[in-house]
N, C-alpha and C positions, 0 to 999 in steps of 0.2 A: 625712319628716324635713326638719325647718326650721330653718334658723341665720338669726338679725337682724343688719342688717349695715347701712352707709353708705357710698354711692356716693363715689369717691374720684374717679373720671374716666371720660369718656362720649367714644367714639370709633367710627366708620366701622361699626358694626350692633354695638359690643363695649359693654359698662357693666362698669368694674372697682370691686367691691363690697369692703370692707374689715371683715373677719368678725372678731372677738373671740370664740377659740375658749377656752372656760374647762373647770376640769378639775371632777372631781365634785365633789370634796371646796370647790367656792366657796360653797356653800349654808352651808358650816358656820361655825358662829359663830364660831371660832377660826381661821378659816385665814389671816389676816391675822398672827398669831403666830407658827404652826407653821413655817412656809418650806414647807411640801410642795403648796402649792395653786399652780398654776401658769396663767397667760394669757400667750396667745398671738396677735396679731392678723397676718391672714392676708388678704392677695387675692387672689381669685379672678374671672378675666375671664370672665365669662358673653354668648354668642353672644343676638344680643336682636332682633327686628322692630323694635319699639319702641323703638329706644335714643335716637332724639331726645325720648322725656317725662321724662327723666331728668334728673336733675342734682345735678353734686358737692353734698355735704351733704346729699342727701336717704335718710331712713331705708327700708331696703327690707326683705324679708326674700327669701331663696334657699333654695331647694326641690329638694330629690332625691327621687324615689319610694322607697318603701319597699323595695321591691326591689333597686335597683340600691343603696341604703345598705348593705343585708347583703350583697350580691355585693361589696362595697367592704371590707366588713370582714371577707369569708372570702378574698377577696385578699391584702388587707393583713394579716391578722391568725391567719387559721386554719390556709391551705395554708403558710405558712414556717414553721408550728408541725408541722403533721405530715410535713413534707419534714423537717426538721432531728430528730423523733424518731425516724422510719422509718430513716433511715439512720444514725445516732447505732445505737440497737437493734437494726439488722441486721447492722453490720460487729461490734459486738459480742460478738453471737452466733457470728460467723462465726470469732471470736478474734483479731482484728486487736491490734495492739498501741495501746492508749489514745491515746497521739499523733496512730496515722495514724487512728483513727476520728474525734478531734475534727478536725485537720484535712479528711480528706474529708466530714464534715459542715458545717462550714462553708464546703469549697468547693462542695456540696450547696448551699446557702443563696444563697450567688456565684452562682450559676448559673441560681438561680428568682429574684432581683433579676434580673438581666442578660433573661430573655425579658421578665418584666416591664416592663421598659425599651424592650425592642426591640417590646413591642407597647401603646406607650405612642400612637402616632396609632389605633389601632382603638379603645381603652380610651375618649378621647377622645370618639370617636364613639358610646360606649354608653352613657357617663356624664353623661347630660344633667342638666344645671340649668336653672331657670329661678329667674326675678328678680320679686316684685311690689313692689308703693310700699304701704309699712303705711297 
């Protein structure tokens, strides 16, 4: 997985890359009308050997394995989906009153942010990037 990006600033072994995340729907010929196409620019400071070849303005691109991309998005994307159904359909089941199922679902959600968070230095460490010069 590869995003194109421009070096914004080169510091102490770090290159901070300035990524222009675009949404699907930018290919489409109308999205400049709809309002629904959305960009986003984003930096991200990448740990670098190399970070003295570097320099503001220069275009780069930044690289995630394919791997750690889908562990990114069964993080982000899959496990708060089946944490918030699983518990959602199980106090249901269990006949809980509607209120307190959405709210213990959503403190269910609270709560997988919150390790999320709290094992944000390991994550860190798994989710390597790297940076080349197009």
């Amino acid at each position: 997985m590869e995003h194109s990006g421009i070096v914004k600033e080169v510091k102490n072994g770090r290159v901070a890359v300035q990524i222009e995340s675009v949404s699907a729907c930018a290919s489409c010929q109308a999205h400049s009308k709809c309002g629904f196409a959305e960009s986003k620019n984003k930096t991200v400071e990448i740990p670098t050997s190399d970070w003295k070849d570097y320099n503001p303005g220069d275009p780069v691109t930044v690289f995630i394995t394919e791997d750690h991309g889908l562990l990114a998005v069964l993080l982000a994307y899959v496990l708060p989906a089946v944490v918030l159904l699983a518990v959602t359909i199980g106090l249901a089941l269990a006949g809980l009153p509607d209120w307190l199922v959405i709210l213990a679902s959503f403190a269910a959600l609270a709560l997988y942010v919150l390790i999320l968070y709290r094992s944000r230095q390991h994550l860190d460490r798994k989710f390597i990037l790297t940076v080349s010069k197009c």
